[in-house]
N, C-alpha and C positions, 0 to 999 in steps of 0.2 A: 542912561541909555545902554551903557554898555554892560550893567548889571540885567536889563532884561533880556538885549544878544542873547548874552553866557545860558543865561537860566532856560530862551528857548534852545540854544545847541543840546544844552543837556536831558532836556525835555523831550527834545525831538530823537536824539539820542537811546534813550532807557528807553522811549516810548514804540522805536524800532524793534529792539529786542525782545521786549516783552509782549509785543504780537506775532511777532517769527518765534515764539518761546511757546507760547498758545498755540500757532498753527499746526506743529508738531504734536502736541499734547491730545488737543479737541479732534484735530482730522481722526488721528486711532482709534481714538474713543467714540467717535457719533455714531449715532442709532437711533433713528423715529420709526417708530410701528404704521405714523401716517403714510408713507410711502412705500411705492412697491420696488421689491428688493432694496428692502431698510438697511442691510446692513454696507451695501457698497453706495448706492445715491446720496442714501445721507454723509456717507464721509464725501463725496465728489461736492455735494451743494457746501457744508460746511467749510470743506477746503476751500470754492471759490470766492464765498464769501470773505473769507480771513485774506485769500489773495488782495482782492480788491481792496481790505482795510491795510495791507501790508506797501500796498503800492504808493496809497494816500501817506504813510509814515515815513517810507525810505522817499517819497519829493520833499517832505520838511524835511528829513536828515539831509539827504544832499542840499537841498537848499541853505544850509548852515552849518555843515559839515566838511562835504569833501570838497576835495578843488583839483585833485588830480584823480582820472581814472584812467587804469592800464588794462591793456587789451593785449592778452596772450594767444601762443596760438592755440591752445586748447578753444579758447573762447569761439576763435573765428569758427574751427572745425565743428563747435558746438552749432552754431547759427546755420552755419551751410546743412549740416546733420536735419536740423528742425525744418528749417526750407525746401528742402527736399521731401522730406515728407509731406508735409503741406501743398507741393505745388504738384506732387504724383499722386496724392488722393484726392486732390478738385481738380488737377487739370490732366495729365496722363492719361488717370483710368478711367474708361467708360463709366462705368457704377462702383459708385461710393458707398458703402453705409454711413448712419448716423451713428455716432458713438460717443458715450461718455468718455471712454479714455481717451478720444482725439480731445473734450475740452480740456480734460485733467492733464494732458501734453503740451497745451496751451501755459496754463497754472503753475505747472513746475518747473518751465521753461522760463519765467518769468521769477522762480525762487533760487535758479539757476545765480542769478542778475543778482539779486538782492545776497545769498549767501558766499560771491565773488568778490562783492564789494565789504565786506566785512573782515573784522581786526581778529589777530588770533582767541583773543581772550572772550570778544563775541561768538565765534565759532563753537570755544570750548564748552559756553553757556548753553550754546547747542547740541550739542551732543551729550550734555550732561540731561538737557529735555527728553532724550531720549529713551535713556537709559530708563528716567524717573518713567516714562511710557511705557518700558517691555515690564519692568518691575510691576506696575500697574495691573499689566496685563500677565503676567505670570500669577501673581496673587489672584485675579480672577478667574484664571486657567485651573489654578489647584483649587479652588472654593470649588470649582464647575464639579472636578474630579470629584469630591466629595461629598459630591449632590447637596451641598449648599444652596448654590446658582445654579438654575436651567440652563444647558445647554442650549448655542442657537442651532445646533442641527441636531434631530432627534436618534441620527444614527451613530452619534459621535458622543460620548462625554463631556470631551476637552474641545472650546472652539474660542475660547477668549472671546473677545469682541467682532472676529468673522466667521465666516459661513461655516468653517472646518477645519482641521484640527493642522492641514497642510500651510496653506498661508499665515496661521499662527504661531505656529514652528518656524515658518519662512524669516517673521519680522523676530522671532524672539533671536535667530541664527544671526542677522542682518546687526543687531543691536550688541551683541553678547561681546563682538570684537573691544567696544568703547569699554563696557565694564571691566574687561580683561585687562584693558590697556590702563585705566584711570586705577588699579587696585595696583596693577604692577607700577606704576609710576609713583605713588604714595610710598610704597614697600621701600621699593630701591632709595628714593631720596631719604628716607627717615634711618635706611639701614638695617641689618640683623639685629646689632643689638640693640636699637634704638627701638623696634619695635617688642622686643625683650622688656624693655623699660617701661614704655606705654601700660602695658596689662597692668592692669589693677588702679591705675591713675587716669581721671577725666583730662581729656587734651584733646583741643580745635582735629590736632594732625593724628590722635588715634581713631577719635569718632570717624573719621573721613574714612578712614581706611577701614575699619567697622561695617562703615555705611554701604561702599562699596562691596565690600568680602558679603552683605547683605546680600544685596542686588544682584550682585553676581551669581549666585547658590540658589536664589528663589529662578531666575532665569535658567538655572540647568535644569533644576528641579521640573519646572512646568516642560521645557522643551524635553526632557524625556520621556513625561508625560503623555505628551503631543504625539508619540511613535510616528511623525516625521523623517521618513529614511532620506529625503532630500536634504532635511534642516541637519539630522544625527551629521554628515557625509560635508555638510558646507562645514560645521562647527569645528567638526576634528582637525579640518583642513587649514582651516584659519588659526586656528590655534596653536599647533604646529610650525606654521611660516612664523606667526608672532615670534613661539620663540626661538626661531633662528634669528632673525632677526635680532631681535633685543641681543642675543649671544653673543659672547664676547668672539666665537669661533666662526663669526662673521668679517672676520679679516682677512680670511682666506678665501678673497669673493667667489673666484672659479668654481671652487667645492663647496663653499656656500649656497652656488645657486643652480649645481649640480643634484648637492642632497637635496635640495628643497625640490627642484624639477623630479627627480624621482622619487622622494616620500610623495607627493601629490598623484603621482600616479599609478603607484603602490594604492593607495588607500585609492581611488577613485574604480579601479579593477578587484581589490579584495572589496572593499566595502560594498560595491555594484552587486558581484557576485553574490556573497551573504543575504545582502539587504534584497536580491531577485528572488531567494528562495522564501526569504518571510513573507512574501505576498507576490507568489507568481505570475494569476491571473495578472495583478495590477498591473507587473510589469511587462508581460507581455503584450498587453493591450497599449502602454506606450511605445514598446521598439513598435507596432502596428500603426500606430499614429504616426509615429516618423517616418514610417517606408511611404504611407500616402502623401504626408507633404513633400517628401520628396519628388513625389510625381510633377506634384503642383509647382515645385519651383522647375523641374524640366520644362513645365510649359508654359511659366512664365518667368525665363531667365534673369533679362536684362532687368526691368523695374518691377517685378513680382506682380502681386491683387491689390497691392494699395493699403494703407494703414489698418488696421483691425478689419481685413476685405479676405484672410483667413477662413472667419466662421461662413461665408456665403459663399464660400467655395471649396468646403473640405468635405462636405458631407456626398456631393456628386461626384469627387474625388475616389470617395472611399466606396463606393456603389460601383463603379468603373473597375476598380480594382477587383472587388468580390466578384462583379460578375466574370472576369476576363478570369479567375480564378474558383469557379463558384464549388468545388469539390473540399477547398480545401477551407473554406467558412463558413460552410453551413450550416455546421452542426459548434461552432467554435462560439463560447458565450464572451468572451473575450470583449465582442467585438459591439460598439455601440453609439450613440447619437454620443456627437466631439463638439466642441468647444472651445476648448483650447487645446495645445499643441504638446505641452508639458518639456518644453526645451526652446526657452527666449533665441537662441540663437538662431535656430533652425526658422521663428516662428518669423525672426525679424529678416533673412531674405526669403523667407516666402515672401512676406508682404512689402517690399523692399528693394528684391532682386541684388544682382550683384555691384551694381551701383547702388545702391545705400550700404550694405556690406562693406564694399571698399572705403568709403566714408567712412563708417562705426570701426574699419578698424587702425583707420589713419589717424583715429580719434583719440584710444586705446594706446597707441601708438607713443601720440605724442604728448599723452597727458600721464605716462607709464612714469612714476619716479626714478630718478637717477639714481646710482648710488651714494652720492655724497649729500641725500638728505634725508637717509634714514636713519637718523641722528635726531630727529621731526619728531616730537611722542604723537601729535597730531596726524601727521603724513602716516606713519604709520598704523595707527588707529585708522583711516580713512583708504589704506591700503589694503589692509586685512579686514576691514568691514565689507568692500566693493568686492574683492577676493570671497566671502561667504554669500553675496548678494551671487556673486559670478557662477558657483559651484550648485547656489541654489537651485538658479533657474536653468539648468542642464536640463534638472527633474520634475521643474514644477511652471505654474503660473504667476510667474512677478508683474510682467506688466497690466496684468487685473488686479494689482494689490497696490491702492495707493500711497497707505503707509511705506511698503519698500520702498516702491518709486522716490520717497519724497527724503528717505535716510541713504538711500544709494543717489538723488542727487546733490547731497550736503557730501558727502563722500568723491565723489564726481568735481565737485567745486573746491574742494581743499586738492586736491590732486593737480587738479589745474593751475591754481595757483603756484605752482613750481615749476611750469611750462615757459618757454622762451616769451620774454617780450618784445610785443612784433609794434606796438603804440600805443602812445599814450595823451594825452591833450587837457586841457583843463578846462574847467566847469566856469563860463561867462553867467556873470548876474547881471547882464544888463537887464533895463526894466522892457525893452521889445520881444527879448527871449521867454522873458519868465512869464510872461505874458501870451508865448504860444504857449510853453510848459505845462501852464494852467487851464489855458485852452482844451489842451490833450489831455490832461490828468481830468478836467471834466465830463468831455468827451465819452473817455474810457469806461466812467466809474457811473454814469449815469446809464449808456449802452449796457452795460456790463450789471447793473444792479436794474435792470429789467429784463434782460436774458434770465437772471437768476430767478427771479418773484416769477416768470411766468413758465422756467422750466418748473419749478417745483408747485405751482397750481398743474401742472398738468401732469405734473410726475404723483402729485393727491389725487387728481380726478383718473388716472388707471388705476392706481389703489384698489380707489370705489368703487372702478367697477368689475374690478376679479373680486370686492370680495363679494358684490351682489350676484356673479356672476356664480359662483362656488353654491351659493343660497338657493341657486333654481331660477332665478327669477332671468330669463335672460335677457327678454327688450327692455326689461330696465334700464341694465347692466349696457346695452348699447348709448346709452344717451350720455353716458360717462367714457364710454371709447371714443364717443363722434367729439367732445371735447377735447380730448386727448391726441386726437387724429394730427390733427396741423404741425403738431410737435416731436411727434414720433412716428411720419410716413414714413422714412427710414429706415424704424429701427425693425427686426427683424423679428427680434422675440415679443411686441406690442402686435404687428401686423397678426402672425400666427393665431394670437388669441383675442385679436378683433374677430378675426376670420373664423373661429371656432365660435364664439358668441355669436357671430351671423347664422352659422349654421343650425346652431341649438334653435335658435329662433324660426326656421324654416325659409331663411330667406337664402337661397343656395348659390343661385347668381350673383350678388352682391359677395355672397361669401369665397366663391371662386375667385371673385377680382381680386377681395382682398389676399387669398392665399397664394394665388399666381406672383404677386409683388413680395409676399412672405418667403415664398420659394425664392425668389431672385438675393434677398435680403441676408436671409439663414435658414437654408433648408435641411430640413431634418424629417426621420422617420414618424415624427405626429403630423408634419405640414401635409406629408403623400396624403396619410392615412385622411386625415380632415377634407383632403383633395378629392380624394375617392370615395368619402361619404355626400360632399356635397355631389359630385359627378351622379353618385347609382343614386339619389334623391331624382334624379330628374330623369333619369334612365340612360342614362348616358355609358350606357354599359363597358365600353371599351375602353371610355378613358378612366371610370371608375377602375378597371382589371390593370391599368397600366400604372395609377396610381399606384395602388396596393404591392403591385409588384419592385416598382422603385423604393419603396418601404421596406419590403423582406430583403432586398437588396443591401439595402443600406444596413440596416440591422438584424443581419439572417440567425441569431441567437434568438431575438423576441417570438413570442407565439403568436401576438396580435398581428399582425399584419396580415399572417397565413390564415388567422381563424377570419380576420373582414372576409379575403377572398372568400373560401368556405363560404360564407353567409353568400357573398357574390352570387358565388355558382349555383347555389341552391334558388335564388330568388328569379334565375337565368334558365332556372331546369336546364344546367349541363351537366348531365348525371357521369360523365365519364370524367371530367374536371375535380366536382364534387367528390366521389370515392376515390379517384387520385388524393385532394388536399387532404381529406380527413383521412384515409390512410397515414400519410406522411406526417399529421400534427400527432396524431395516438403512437407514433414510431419517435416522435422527438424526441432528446434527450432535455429536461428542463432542470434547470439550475437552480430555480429558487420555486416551494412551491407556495401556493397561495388558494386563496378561495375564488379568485380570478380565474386563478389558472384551471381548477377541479372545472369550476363553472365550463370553459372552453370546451374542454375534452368531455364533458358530457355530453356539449353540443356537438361534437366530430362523432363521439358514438351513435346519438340519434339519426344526425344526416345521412350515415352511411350504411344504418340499418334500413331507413328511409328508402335510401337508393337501390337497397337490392332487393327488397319484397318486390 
């Protein structure tokens, strides 16, 4: 009997790891072409899957496992952190969206748990998972480069496994600390001359360090690759503190964490600098992003818009703006339909306010290592990984990226673990407890494994019907929306192009509903325009022209919006309107030119020859 105990501790044991081993691995890597937006749903559906099976293994382990678990204050702060959000995006704020990253915050919150309760030598198997992942994805990065592998975005080379060459850079920046650290720990313990000795002789401890010096090189390779100014800018940074740290002229801590305070922002002011002038535009269009959610968190201080409540409120944000300014973006191509914020910090009290802020940084705070455990190769690896995650998201979007997410909370979790402990209590096996245990573990996994099967039939049936929808065919294409409906009323980019499938179809009314709930959801310069095509279908003239106008508002660089009106005016015989807009579109300055565009302005020359015979 006590031969099979042992055999399931060990069972349950290996059997933990090597699905928290996989989740890390498989989440980076998923991709089905059956679903729309394949390359983020399918990591979120795969992720929650492997959660669910991750949950079911860490109950065997603990169930035969552990007998003591400690609760630090990182932890607490962690739970109050998540509670908060959850209880200001369904019960504070008036309007919530739907959002995968509210489940994927569920998910990782829950790996939170699982990678707290684990042994250092577990952890390091983790993060060695990772590593084998950016390498992975480095190697497919350089194939991409070499037109090997297709690119997943057609404007880009290099996209690894996502959308763009930015969040591939992000996670290879996020990963690049571990291989730094595990190459420099090999080196140090085998020595100078013992790695002298190694060359030319097979040995367990050179292959390793080989292996690593591998990994590490194919990862700088691809992330320079990437031309990532956010990733170039996290890497330098982390790298840098690494080796202070590791230095031995880290005994001097004062000036230790002096130079280290001012190399970080040295390079964060020359590198900004440099790296504004490699791609201007780009950067000016985010200090413009920042100045409008700045508005937005002036006018919603205390608990901000509510978790990812951002996109359904940034685009009327930034239309407010331009108009209260309209001289000075009209003619600025800068400026365009948002999405994201391109600065985690900024993005999280927008949606947040300044209680959640004080939270994340009480959190920050006290999950911050001390000095007398950077002596950790761990702690430190998980110091300068969070530190490259940190610097990333200045400039980019990590909370859309769930592979970050899910190495910055394995990082987050070793961190904490060196936080005070505030309790601790032990794991009862009576047979009444385990017995709710399993209750709950049932529960969970049955709820939770039909959430899943029925997000993802409805996440195939939108597929199906963008792609019949793209085909021409559009009331087909509705009978796969109306399926999809119950599941994604919410969400904001599904409503838009329900609403646009209605319209194609000529059903205008129905179409406005939908787009009026789209507009609340995520509005954007297509939703006006969609707005304003269903409105002048039915003659609805005025709110079609108001339409259109909050459209050129919001993206006063695009042609479309001005060229709808044009058509407006002309179908309104308002001839002084009309030779106004097409004046002004044949006056534009146009950024990019196209056969779209020639098409436009042949139409502004017509109308306005039109108008003056």
């Amino acid at each position: 009997m006590q031969n099979v105990i042992k055999a399931i501790k060990e069972s349950s044991f290996w059997l933990l790891n090597v699905v928290i081993f996989a989740t890390i691995i498989i989440t980076t890597l998923a991709h089905s072409k059956d679903l729309f937006f394949p390359l983020n749903i399918s990591k979120s559906l795969v992720f929650s899957t492997m959660v669910l099976i991750t949950i079911v293994a860490f109950y065997t382990y603990v169930r035969f496992n552990i007998d003591v678990f400690i609760i630090r204050r990182s932890d607490v702060l962690f739970v109050v952190i998540i509670l908060f959000i959850v209880i200001n995006k369904n019960f504070i704020q008036e309007n919530h969206v739907q959002s995968i990253k509210y489940f994927e915050l569920i998910g990782t919150s829950f790996m939170y748990l699982f990678f707290r309760n684990c042994r250092s030598y577990q952890v390091k198997l983790f993060l060695i998972a990772i590593i084998l992942t950016a390498a992975i994805q480095g190697i497919y990065g350089i194939l991409q480069y070499l037109d090997i592998f297709q690119s997943n975005n057609s404007y880009f080379k290099i996209s690894g496994s996502f959308l763009n060459p930015g969040p591939f850079g992000g996670y290879l920046a996020s990963a690049l600390p571990i291989s730094l650290g595990l190459f420099f720990d090999k080196i140090r313990k085998r020595g100078s001359e013992s790695v002298k000795i190694c060359i030319g002789r097979s040995s367990k401890e050179a292959s390793s360090i080989y292996i690593y010096g591998v990994i590490l090189t194919i990862q700088v390779i691809a992330l320079v690759l990437s031309e990532s100014r956010s990733a170039w800018i996290a890497v330098i940074i982390s790298i840098v503190v690494f080796c202070f740290i590791v230095s031995k002229s880290r005994k001097k801590e004062k000036i230790f964490y002096l130079y280290t305070g001012a190399f970080m922002l040295f390079t964060l002011l020359f590198g900004a600098r440099h790296l504004y002038e490699f791609k201007k535009d780009s950067a000016d269009g985010r200090l413009f992003i920042w100045t409008v959610t700045s508005d937005i968190i002036l006018d919603n201080p205390v608990f901000g818009v509510g978790f990812d409540g951002f996109k359904s409120h940034y685009m009327n944000a930034q239309k407010n703006r331009i108009r209260a300014n309209s001289n000075s973006y009209v003619s600025n191509n800068i400026v365009d339909d948002v999405i994201y914020t391109f600065n985690e910090p900024l993005q999280f009290i927008c949606e947040n306010g300044i209680v959640g802020g004080a939270l994340l940084f009480l959190f920050i705070l006290y999950s911050f290592p001390n000095r007398h455990i950077f002596n950790k190769q761990t702690t430190i690896i998980a110091f300068c990984g969070c530190l490259s995650i940190c610097i990333f998201s200045l400039f980019s979007y990590v909370s859309d990226s769930l592979p970050i997410i899910l190495n910055l909370i394995l990082y987050v979790s070793i961190l904490g673990s060196n936080s005070r402990e505030v309790y601790s209590f032990c794991c009862i096996r009576g047979n009444l407890l385990n017995n709710l245990y399993m209750l709950i573990l049932f529960l969970v996994i049955s709820i939770g494994s039909f959430k899943i099967f029925h997000f993802y039939q409805s996440v195939k049936a939108w597929n199906k019907a963008n792609q019949i929808y793209m085909l021409g065919d559009y009331n087909y294409s509705l009978i796969y929306y109306e399926k999809a409906y119950v599941s994604f009323m919410k969400n904001g980019d599904f409503m838009a192009m329900y609403g646009k499938s209605l319209l194609s179809s000529n059903k205008f009314e129905q179409a406005i509903n939908i787009l009026k709930k789209a507009e609340d959801l995520k509005n954007s310069s297509v939703v006006q325009c969609a707005l304003g095509d269903s409105f002048k279908a039915l003659h609805n003239y005025n709110m079609a022209e108001n339409a259109y106008l909050n459209a050129s508002s919001m993206v006063p660089g695009r042609l479309y919006p001005y060229y709808l009106l044009l058509k407006l005016y002309e179908e309104k015989n308002d001839e002084i309107s009309a030779l106004h807009m097409a004046e002004f579109i044949l006056t534009k300055s146009i950024k990019v030119d196209s056969q779209a565009i020639d098409q436009m302005l042949q139409e502004a020359k017509r109308i306005k020859s039109k108008f003056r015979t």
